[in-house]
N, C-alpha and C positions, 0 to 999 in steps of 0.2 A: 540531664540532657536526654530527650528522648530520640529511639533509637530510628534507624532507618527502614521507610518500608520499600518493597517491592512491587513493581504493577504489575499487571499481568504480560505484559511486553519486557520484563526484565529488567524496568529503570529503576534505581534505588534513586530516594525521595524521602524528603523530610515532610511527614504527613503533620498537619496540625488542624487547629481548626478554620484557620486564615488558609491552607492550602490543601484542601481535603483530596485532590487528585493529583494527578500526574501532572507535574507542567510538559514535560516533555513531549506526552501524547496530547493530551489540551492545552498545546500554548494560547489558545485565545482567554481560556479561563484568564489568564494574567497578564493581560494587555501588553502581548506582545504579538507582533503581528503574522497573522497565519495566513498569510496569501502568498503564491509567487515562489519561483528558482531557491531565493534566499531561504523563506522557510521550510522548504523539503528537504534543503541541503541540512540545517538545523536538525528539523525530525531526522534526518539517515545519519548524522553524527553522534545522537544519543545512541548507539545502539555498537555492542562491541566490532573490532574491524573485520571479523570473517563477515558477519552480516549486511556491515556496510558494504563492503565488496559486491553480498548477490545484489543489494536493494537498487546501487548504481548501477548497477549491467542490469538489470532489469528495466530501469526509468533507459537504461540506451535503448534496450530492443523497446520500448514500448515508442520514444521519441523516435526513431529508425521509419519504423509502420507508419507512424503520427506525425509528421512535419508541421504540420498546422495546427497541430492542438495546443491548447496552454495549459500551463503547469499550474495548480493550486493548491490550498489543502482545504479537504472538505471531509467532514465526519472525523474530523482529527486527522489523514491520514493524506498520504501525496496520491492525488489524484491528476489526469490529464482531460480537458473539455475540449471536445468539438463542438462548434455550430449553437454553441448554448447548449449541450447537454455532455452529461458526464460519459466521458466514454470509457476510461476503467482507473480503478484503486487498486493503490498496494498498499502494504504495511506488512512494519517486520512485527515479530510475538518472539516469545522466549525459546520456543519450538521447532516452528516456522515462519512461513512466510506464507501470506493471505492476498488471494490475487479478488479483484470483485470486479470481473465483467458484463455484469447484470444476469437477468436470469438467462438471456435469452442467446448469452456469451457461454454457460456453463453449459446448457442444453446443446446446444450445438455440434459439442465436442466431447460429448458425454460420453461414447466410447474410445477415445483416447483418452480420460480420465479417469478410467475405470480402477488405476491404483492408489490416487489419492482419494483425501474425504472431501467431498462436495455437500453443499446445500444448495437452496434454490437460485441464488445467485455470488456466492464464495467457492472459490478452491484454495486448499492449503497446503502447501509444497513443504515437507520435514523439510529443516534442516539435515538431520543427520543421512540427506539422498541428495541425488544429482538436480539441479534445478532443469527443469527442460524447456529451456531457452526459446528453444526452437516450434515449440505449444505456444508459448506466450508469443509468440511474433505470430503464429496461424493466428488465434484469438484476437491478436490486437488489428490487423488484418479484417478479421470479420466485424470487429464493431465499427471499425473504421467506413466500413461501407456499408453496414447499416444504419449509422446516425448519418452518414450521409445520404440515405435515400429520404430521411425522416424530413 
């Protein structure tokens, strides 16, 4: 019996050659279906409960800002869409937690970001720190009426 692996998001997984990834983070890899409410709830139940905890109050504050947006999973991960375009991503990691409000979301707010690690369009909130809630609701906030000027 071969042993279990780990992804880099912390799901143990029977890796073989029929399942070389993560179903968890790639359920469409295995025809299961990755769109909609039901599947984010899926992806936030693989992940142990303190983390479930931040990912749902995170999808609140971001659906709070967002009324109109819809839920999906896109690039493996629960995303919300306005208007036809993606207006932000989360996913959880074994570490933290990874917000993606495009570039133009991260720039914005670059100096109240100044403690976590950013890239051109990611921020990644430790787990082992306070999630700031209260950022992600500015940001959600801001793309919100940016895609809607688009």
């Amino acid at each position: 019996m071969s042993k279990l692996t780990v992804c880099s998001r912390g799901h143990e997984f029977q890796k073989d050659k029929d399942h070389p990834i993560c179903p968890t983070c790639w359920p469409g890899k295995y025809n299961q279906k990755a769109d909609g409410a039901e599947s984010i709830d899926k992806y936030i139940a693989g992940f142990p409960p303190q983390v479930q905890e931040i990912l749902q109050k995170i999808r609140k504050t971001i659906r709070n800002q967002a009324p109109n947006a819809s839920e999906t999973i896109s690039y493996a991960i629960p995303t919300f869409d306005l208007n036809g375009k993606h207006l932000i991503h989360y996913a959880g990691f074994k570490k933290h937690i990874g917000l993606f409000p495009t570039s133009s979301g991260v720039a914005a707010f670059k100096v109240q970001l100044t403690d976590y690690k950013t890239s051109k369009g990611t921020i990644q909130f430790p787990l082992d720190k306070p999630i700031p809630y209260g950022l992600i609701k500015k940001i959600t906030v801001f793309r919100v009426e940016e895609v809607s000027e688009l």
